[in-house]
KOLLUM-992945 format. One record per residue: residue number from 1; residue in three letters; x negated, y, z negated of N, C-alpha, C in turn. Coordinates in nm, 4 decimals. Example, Ala and Ser with C-alpha at 12.3 -4.5 7.8 and 13.67 -1.06 7.14 Angstrom:
<sites>
   pos   code        npx        npy        npz       capx       capy       capz        cpx        cpy        cpz
     1    ALA    -1.3190    -0.5690    -0.7800    -1.2300    -0.4500    -0.7800    -1.3200    -0.3300    -0.7800
     2    SER    -1.2850    -0.2250    -0.7080    -1.3670    -0.1060    -0.7140    -1.2900     0.0030    -0.7870
</sites>
This chain:
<sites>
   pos   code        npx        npy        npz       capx       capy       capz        cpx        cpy        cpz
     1    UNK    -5.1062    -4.8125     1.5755    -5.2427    -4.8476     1.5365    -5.2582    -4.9995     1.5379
     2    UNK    -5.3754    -5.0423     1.5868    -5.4097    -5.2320     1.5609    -5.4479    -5.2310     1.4809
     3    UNK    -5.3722    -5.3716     1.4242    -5.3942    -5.4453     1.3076    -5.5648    -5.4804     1.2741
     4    UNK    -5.5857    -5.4224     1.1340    -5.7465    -5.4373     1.1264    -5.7789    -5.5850     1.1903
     5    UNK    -5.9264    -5.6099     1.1461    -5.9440    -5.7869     1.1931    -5.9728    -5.8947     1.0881
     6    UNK    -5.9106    -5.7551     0.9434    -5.9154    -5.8702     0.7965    -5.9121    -5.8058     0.7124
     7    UNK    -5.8375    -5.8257     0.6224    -5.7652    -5.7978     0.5141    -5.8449    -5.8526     0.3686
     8    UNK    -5.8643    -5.7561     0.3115    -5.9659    -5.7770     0.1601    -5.9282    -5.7698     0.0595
     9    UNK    -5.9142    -5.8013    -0.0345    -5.8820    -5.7461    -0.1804    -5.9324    -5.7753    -0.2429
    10    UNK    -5.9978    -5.6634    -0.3901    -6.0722    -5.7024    -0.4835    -6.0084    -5.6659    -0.5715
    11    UNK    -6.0050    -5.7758    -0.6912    -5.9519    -5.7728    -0.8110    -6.0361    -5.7201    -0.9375
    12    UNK    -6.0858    -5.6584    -0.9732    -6.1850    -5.6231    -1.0858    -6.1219    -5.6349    -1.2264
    13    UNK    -6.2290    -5.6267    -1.3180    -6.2316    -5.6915    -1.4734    -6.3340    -5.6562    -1.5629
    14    UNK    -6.3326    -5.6800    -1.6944    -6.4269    -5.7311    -1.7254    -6.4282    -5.8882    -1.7557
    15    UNK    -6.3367    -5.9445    -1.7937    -6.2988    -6.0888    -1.7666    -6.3870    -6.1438    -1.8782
    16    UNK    -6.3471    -6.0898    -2.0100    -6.4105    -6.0892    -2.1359    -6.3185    -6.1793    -2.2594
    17    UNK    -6.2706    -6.3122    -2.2119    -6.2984    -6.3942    -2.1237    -6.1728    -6.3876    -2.0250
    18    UNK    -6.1915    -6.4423    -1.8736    -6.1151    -6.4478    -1.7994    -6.0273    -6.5692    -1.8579
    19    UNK    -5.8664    -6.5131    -1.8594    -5.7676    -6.6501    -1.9156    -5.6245    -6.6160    -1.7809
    20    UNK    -5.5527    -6.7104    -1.8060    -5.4043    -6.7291    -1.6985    -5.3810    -6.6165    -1.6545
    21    UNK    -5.3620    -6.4909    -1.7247    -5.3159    -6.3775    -1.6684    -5.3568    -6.3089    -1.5523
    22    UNK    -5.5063    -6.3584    -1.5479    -5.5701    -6.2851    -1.4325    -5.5763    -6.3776    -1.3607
    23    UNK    -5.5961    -6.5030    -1.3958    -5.5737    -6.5841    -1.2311    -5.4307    -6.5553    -1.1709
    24    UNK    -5.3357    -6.5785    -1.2487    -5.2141    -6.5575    -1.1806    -5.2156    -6.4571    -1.1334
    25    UNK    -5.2325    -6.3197    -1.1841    -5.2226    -6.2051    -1.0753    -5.3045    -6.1750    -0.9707
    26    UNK    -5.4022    -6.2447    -0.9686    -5.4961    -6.2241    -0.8156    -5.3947    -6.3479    -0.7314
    27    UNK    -5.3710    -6.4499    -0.8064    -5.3188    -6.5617    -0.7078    -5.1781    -6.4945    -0.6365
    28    UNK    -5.0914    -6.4667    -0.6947    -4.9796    -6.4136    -0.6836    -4.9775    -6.2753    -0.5663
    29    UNK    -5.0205    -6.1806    -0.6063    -5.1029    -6.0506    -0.5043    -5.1798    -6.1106    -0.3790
    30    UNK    -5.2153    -6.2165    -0.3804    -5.3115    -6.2913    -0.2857    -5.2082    -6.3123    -0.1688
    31    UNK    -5.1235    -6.4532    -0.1861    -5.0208    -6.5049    -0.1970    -4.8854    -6.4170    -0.1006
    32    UNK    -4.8646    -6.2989    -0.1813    -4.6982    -6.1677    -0.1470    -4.7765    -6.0794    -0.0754
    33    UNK    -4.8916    -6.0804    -0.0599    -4.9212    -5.9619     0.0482    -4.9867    -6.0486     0.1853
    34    UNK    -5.0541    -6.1521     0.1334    -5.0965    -6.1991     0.2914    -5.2010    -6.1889     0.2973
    35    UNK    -5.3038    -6.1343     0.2047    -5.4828    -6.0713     0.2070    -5.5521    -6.2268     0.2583
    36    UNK    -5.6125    -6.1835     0.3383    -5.7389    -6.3150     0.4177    -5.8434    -6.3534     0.2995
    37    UNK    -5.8854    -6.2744     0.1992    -5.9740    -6.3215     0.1185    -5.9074    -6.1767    -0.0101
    38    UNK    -5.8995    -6.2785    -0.1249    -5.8991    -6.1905    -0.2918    -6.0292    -6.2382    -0.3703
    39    UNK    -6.1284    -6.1387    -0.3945    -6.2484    -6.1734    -0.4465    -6.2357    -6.1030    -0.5948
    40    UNK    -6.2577    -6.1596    -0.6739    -6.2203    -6.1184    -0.8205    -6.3960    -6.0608    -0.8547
    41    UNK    -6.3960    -5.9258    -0.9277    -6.4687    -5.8600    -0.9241    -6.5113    -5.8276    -1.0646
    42    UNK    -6.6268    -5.9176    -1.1401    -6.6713    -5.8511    -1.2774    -6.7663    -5.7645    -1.2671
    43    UNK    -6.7168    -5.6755    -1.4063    -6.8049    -5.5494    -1.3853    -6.8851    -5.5942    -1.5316
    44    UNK    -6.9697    -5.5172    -1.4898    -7.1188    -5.5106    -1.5661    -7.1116    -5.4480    -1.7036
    45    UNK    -7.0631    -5.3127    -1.6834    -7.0512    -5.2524    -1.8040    -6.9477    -5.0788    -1.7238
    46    UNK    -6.8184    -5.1482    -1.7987    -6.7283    -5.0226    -1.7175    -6.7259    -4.9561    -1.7852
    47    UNK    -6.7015    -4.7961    -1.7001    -6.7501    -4.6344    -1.7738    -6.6341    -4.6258    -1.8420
    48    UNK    -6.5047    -4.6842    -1.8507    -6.4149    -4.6014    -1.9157    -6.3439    -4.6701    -2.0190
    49    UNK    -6.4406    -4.8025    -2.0906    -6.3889    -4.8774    -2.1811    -6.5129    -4.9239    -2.2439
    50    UNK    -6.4776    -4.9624    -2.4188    -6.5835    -5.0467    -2.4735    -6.7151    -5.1236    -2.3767
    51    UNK    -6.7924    -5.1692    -2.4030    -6.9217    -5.2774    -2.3487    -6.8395    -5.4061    -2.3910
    52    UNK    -6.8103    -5.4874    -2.2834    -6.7870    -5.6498    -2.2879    -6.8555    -5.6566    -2.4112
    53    UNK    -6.7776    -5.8335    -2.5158    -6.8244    -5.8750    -2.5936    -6.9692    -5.9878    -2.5499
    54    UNK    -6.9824    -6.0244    -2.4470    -7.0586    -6.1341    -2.4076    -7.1534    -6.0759    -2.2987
    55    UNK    -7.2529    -6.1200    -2.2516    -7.3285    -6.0317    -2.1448    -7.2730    -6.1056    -2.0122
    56    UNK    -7.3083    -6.0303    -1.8742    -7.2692    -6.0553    -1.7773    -7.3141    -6.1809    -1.7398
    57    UNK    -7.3860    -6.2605    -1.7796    -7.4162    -6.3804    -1.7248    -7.3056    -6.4953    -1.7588
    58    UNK    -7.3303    -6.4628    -1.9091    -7.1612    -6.5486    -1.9393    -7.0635    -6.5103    -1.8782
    59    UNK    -6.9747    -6.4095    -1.8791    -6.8579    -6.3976    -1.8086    -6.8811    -6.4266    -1.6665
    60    UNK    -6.9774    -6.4107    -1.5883    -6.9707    -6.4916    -1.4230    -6.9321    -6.6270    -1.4716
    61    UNK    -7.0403    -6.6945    -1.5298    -7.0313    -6.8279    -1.5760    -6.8854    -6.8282    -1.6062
    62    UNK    -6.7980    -6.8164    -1.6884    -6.6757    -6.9005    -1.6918    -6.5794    -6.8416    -1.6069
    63    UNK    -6.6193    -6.7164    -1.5303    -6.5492    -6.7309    -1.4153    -6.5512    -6.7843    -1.2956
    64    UNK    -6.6768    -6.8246    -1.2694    -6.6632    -6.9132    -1.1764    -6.6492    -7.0429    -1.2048
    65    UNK    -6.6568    -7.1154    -1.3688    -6.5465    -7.2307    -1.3671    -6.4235    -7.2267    -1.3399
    66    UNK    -6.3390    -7.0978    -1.3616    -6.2421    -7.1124    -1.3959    -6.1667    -7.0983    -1.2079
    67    UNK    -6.2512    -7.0866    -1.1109    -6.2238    -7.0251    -0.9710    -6.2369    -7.1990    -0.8942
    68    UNK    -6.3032    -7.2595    -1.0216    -6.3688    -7.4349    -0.8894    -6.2296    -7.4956    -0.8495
    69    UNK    -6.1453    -7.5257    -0.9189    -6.0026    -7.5632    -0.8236    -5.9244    -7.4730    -0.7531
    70    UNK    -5.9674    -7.3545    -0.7546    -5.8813    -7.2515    -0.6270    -6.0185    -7.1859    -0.5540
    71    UNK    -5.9625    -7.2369    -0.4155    -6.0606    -7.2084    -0.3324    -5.9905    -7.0765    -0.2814
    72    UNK    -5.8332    -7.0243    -0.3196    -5.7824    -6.8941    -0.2593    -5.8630    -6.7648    -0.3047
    73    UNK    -5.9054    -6.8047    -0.4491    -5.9940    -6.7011    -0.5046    -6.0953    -6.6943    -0.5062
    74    UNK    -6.2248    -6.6044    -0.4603    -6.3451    -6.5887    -0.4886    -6.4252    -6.5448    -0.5800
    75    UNK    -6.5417    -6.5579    -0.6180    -6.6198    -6.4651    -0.6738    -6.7035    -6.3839    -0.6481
    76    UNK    -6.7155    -6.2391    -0.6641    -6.8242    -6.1661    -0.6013    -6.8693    -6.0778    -0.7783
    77    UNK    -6.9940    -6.1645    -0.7281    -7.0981    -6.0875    -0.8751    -7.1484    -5.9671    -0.8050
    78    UNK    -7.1632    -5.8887    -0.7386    -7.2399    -5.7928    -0.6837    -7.2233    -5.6697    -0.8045
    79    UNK    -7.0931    -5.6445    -0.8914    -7.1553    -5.5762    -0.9825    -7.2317    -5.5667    -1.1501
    80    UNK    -7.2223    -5.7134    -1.1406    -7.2906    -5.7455    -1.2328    -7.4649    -5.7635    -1.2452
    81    UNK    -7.4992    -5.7279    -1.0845    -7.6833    -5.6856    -1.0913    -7.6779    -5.5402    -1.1160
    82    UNK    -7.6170    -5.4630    -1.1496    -7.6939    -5.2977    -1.1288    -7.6590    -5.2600    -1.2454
    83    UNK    -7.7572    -5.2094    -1.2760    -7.7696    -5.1157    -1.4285    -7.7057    -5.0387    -1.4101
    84    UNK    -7.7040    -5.0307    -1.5613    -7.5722    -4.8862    -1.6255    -7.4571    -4.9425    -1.6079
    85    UNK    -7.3918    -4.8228    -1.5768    -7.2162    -4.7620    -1.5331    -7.1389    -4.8470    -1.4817
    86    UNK    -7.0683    -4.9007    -1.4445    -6.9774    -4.9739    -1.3136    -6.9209    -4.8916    -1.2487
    87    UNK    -6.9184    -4.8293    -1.1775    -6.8541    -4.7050    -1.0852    -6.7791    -4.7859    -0.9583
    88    UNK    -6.6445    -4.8224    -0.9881    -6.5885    -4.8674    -0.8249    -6.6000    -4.8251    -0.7096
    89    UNK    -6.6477    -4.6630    -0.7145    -6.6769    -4.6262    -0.5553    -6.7954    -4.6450    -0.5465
    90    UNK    -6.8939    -4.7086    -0.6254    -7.0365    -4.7201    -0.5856    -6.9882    -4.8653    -0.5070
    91    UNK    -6.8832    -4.9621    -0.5538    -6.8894    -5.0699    -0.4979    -6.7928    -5.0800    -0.3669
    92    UNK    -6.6856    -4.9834    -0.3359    -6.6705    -5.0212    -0.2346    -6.7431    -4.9398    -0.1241
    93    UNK    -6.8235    -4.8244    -0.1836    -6.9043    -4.7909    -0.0446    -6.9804    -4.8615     0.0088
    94    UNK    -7.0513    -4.9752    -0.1173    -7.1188    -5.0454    -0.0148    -7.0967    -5.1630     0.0642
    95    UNK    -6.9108    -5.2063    -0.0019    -6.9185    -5.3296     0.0834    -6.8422    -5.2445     0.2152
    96    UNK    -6.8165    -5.0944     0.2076    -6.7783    -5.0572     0.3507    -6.9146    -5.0576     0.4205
    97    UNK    -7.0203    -5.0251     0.3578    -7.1523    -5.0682     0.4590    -7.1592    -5.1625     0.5225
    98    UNK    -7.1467    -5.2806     0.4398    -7.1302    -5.4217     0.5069    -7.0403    -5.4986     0.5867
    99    UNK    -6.9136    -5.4498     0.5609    -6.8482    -5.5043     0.6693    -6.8421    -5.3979     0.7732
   100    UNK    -6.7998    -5.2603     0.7671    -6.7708    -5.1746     0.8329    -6.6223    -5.1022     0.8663
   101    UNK    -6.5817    -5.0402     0.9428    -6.4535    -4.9498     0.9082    -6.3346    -5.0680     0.9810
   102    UNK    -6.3711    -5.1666     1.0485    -6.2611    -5.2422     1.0770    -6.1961    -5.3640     1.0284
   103    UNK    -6.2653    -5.3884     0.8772    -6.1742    -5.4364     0.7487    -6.0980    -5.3574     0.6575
   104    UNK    -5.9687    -5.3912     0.6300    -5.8770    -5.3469     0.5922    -5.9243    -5.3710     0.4126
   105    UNK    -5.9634    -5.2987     0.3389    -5.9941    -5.3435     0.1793    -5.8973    -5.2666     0.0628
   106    UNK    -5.8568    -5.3716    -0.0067    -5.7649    -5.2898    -0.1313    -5.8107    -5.3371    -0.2268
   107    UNK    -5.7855    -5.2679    -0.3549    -5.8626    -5.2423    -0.4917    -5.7469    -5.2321    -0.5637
   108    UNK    -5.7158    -5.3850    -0.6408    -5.5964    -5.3702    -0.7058    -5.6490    -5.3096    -0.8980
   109    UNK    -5.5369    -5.2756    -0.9421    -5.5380    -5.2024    -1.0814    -5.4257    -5.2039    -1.1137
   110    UNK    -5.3853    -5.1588    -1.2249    -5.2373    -5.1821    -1.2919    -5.2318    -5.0335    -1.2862
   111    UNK    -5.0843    -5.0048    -1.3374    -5.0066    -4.8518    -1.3756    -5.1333    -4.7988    -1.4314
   112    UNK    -5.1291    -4.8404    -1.5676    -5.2354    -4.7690    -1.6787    -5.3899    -4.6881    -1.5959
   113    UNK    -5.4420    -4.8003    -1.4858    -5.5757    -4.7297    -1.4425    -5.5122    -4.5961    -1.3235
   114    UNK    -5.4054    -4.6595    -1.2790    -5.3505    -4.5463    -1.1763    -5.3706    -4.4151    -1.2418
   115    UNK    -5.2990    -4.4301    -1.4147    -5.2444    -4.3153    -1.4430    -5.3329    -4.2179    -1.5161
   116    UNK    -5.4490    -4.3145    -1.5335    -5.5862    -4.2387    -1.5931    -5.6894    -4.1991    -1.4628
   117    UNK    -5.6376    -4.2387    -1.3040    -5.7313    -4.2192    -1.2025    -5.7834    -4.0979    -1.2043
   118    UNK    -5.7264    -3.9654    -1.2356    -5.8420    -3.8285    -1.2176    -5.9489    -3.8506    -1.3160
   119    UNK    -5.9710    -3.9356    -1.4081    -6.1008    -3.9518    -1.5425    -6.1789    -4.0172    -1.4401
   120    UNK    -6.1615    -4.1130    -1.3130    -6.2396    -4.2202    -1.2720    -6.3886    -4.1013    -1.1973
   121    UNK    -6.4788    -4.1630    -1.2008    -6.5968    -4.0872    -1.1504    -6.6283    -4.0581    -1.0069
   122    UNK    -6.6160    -3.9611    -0.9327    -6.5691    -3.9379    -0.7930    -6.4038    -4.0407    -0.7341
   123    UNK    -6.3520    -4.0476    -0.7837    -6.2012    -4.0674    -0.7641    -6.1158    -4.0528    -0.5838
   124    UNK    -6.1570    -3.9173    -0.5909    -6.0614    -3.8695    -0.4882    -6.1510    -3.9454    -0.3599
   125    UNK    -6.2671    -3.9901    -0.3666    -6.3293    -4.0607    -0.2668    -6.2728    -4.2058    -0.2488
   126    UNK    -6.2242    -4.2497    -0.3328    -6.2060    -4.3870    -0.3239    -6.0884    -4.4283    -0.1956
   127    UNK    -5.9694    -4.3841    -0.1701    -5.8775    -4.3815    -0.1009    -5.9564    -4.3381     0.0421
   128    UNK    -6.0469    -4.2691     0.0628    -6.1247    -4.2788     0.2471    -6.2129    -4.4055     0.2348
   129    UNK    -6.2107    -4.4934     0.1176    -6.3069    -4.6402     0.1116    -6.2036    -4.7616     0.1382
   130    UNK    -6.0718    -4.7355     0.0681    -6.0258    -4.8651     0.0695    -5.8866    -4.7968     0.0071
   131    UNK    -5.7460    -4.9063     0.0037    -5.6442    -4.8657    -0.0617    -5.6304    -4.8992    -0.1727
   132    UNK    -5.5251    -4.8730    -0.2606    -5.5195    -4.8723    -0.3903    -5.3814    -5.0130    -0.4271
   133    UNK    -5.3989    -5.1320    -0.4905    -5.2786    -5.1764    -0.4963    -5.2643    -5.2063    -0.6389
   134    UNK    -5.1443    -5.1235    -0.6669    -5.1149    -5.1235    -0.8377    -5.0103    -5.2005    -0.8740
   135    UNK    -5.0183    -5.2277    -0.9451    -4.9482    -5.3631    -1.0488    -4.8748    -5.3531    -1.1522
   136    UNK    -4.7517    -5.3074    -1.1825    -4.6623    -5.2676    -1.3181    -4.5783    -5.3770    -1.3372
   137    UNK    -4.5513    -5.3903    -1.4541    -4.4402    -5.4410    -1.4870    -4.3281    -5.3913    -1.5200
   138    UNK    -4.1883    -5.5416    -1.4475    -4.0726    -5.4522    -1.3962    -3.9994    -5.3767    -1.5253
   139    UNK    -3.9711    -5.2487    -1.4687    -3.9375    -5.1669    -1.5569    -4.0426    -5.0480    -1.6041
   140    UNK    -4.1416    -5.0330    -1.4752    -4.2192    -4.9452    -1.4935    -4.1714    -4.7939    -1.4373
   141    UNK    -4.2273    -4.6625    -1.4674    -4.1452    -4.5585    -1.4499    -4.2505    -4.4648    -1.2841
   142    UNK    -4.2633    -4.4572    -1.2002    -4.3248    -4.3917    -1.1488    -4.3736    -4.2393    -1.1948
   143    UNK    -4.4808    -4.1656    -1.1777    -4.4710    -4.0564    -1.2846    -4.4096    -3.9321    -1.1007
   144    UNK    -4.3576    -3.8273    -1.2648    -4.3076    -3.7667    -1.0840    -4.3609    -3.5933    -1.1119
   145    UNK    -4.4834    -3.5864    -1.1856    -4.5419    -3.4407    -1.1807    -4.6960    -3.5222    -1.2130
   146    UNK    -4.7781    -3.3592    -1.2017    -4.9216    -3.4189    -1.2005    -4.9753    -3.4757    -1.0633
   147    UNK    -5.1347    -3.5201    -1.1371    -5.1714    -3.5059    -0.9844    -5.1613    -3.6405    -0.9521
   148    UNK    -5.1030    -3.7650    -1.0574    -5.0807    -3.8899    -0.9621    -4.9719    -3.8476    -0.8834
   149    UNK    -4.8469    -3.8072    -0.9296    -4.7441    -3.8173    -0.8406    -4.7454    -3.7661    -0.7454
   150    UNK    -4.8538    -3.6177    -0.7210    -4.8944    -3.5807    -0.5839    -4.9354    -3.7061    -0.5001
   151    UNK    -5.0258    -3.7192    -0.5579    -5.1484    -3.8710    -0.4770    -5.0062    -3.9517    -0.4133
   152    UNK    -4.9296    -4.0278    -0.4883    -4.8394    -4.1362    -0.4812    -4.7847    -4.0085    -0.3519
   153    UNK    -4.6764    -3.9148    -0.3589    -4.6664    -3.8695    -0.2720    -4.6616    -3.8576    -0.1327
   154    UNK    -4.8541    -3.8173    -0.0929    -4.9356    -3.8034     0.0067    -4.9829    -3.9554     0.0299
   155    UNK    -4.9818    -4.0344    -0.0491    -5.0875    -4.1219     0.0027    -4.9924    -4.2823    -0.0013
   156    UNK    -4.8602    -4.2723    -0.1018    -4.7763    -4.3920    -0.0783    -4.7407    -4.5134     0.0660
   157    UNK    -4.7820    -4.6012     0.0783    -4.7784    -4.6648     0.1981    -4.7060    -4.8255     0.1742
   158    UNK    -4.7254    -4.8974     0.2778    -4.6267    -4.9913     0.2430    -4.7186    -5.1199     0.3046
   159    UNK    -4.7136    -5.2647     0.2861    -4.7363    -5.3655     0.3287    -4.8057    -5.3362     0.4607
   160    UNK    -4.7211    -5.3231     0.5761    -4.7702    -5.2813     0.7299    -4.8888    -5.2303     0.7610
   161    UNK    -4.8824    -5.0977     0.5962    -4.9990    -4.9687     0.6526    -5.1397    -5.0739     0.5961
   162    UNK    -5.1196    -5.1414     0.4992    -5.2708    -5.2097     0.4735    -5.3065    -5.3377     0.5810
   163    UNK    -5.2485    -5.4114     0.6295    -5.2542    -5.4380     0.7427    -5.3010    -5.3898     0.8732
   164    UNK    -5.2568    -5.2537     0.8988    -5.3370    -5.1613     1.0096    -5.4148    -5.0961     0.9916
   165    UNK    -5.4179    -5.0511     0.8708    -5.5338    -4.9541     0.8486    -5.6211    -4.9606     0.7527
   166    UNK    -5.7485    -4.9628     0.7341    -5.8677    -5.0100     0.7018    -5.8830    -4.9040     0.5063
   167    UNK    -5.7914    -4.8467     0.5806    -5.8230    -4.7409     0.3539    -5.6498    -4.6731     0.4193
   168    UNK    -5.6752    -4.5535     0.2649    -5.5821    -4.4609     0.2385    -5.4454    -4.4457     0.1967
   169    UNK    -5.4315    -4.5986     0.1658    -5.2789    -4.5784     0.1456    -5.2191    -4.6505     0.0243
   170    UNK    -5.1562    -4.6276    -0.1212    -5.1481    -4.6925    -0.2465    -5.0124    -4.7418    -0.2398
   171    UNK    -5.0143    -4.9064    -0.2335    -4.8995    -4.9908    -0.2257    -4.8618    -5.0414    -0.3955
   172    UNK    -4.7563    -5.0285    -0.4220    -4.6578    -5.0460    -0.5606    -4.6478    -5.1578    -0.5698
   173    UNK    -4.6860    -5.2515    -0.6333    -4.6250    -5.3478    -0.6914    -4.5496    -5.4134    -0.8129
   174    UNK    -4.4221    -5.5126    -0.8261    -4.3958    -5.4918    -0.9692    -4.3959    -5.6439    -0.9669
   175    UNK    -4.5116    -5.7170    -1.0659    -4.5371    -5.8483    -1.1217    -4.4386    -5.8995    -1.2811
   176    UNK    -4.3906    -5.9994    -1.2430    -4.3888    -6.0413    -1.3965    -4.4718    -6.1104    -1.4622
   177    UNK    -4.5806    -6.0303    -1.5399    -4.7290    -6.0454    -1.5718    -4.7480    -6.1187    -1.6975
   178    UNK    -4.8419    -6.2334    -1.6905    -4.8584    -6.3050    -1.8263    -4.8349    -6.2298    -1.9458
   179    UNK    -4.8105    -6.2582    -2.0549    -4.8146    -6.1908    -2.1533    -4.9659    -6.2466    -2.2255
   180    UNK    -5.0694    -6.2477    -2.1641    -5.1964    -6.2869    -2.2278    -5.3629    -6.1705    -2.1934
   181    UNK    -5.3610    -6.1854    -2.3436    -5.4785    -6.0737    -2.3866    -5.6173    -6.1219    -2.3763
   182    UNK    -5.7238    -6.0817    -2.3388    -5.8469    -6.1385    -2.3705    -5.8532    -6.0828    -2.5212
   183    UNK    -5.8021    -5.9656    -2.5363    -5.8638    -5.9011    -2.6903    -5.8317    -6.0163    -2.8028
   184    UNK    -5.6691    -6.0294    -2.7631    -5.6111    -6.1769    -2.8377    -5.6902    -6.2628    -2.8516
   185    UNK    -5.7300    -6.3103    -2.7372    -5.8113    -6.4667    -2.7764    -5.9408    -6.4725    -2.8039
   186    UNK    -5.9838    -6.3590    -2.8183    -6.0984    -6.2942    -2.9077    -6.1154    -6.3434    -3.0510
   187    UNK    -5.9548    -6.2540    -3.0756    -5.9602    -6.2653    -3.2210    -5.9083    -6.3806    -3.2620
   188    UNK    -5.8636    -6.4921    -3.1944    -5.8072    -6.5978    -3.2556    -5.9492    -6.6923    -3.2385
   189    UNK    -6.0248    -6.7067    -3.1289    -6.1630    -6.7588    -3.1558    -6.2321    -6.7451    -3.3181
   190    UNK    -6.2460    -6.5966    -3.3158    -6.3156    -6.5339    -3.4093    -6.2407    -6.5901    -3.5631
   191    UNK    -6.0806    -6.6274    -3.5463    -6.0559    -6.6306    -3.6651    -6.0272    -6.7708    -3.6883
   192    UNK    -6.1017    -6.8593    -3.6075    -6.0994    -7.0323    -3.6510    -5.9685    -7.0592    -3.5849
   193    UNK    -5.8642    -7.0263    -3.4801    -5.8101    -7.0447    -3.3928    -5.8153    -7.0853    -3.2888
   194    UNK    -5.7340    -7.1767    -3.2443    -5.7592    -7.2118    -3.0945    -5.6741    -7.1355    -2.9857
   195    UNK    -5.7148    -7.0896    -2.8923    -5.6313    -7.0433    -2.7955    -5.6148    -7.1396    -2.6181
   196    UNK    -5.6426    -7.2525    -2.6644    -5.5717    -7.3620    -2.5469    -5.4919    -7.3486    -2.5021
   197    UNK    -5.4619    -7.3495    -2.3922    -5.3445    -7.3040    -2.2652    -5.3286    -7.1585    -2.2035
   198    UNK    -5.4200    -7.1119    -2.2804    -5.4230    -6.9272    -2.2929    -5.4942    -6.9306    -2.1183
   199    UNK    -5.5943    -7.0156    -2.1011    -5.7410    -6.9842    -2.0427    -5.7710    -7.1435    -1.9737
   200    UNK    -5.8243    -7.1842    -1.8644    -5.8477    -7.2587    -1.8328    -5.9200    -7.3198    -1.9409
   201    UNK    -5.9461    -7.4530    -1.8704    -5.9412    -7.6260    -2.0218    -6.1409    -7.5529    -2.0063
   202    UNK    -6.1652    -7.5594    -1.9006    -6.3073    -7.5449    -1.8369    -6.4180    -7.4738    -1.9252
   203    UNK    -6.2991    -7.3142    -1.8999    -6.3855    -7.2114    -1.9642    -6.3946    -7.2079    -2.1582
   204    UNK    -6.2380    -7.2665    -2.1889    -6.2702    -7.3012    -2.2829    -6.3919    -7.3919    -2.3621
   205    UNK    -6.3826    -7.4847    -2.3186    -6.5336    -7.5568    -2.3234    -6.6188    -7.4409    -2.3632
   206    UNK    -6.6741    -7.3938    -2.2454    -6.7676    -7.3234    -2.1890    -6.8049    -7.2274    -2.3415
   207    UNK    -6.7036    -7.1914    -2.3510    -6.7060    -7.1123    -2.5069    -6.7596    -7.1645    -2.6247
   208    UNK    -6.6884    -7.2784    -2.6697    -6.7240    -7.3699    -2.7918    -6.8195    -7.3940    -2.7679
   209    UNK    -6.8836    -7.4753    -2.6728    -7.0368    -7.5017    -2.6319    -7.1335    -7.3923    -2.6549
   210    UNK    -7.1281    -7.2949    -2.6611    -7.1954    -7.1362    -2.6364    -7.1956    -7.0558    -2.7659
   211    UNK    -7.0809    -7.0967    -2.8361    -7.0259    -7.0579    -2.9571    -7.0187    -6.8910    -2.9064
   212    UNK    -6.9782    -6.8921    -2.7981    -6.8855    -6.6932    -2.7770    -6.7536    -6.6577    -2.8829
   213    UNK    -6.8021    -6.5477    -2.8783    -6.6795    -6.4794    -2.9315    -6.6704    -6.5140    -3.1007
   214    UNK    -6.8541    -6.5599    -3.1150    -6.8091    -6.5541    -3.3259    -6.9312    -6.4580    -3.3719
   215    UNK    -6.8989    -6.5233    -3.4879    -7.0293    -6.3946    -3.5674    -7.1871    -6.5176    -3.4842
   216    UNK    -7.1937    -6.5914    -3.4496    -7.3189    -6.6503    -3.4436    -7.2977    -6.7011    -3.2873
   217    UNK    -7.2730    -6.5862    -3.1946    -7.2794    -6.6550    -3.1013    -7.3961    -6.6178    -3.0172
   218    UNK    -7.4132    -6.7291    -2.9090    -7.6084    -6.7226    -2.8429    -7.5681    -6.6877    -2.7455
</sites>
């Protein structure tokens, strides 16, 4: 098979606030696989967790401070205009509209979303949209019954296959991943704490100025 004519990856979040952990792992994944463009992806309001503490305008906002000295990473707000839900296959069907079937696109996630993937909302569609690239840390266990380990199974692929082929195939990865929480630096905001070095110098600002993440924030 020929090599697609470009290689995609989207990183998704809610990025409530985006700090080191997630730049490093889009940079890093960016970086060990070779992807032509990693576009970091906030969601609006995702179906299978709490509502962000801040509304979507803020979190673009300090993510795209936190993106102005790396030009490796992008930003794509596209799901932060549509009401409701955040549904990932609503978003990569349509950027398969837009580019079309001869970009290669992967949709990275950690173990944890892998292992909750039959809850995701039309699911089994996502893999004919784009591949799956998951993210554990080392010392993670592959599961070997159920219907991920089928999926992993049937659909396990390697470096090469996202390269040639445009969807279908879920590549393993094992990161040694920040040890940094947004929930954390939530609560250390909230509790007259500073969390400097956690999070870019930028977005920090961006916070204090805004007063996010307290009982009186605008």
């Amino acid at each position: 098979m020929n090599p697609t004519s470009k290689t995609l990856a989207l990183f998704g979040g809610t990025f409530d606030p985006v700090h080191f952990g997630h730049l490093r792992m889009a940079l890093e994944l960016k970086q060990r696989l070779g992807f032509d463009e990693m576009r970091l992806l906030p969601s609006h309001q995702p179906a299978h967790r709490a509502a962000p503490g801040v509304t979507a305008g803020r979190r673009r906002d300090m993510l795209a401070l936190a993106l102005q000295d790396c030009p490796q990473l992008v930003l794509d707000a596209r799901e932060l205009q549509r009401a409701g839900p955040t549904y990932t296959v609503d978003t990569l069907e349509e950027l398969r509209r837009e580019l079309g079937d001869g970009v290669s696109i992967s949709f990275c996630m950690g173990m944890d979303s892998l292992l909750g993937l039959p809850g995701w909302h039309r699911w089994q569609r996502l893999l004919q949209l784009a591949h799956l690239v998951v993210v554990a840390r080392p010392g993670w266990e592959v599961p070997t019954a159920g219907e991920v380990a089928e999926l992993l199974a049937a659909q396990g692929g390697s470096l090469a296959d996202i390269q040639r082929q445009p969807a279908g195939r879920i590549l393993l990865q094992e990161l040694s991943l920040l040890p940094i929480s947004a929930t954390d630096i939530r609560t250390q905001i909230k509790g007259g704490r500073s969390p400097q070095f956690l999070l870019p110098e930028r977005v920090l600002d961006y916070i204090q100025t805004h007063r996010l993440y307290q009982s009186t924030e605008s």
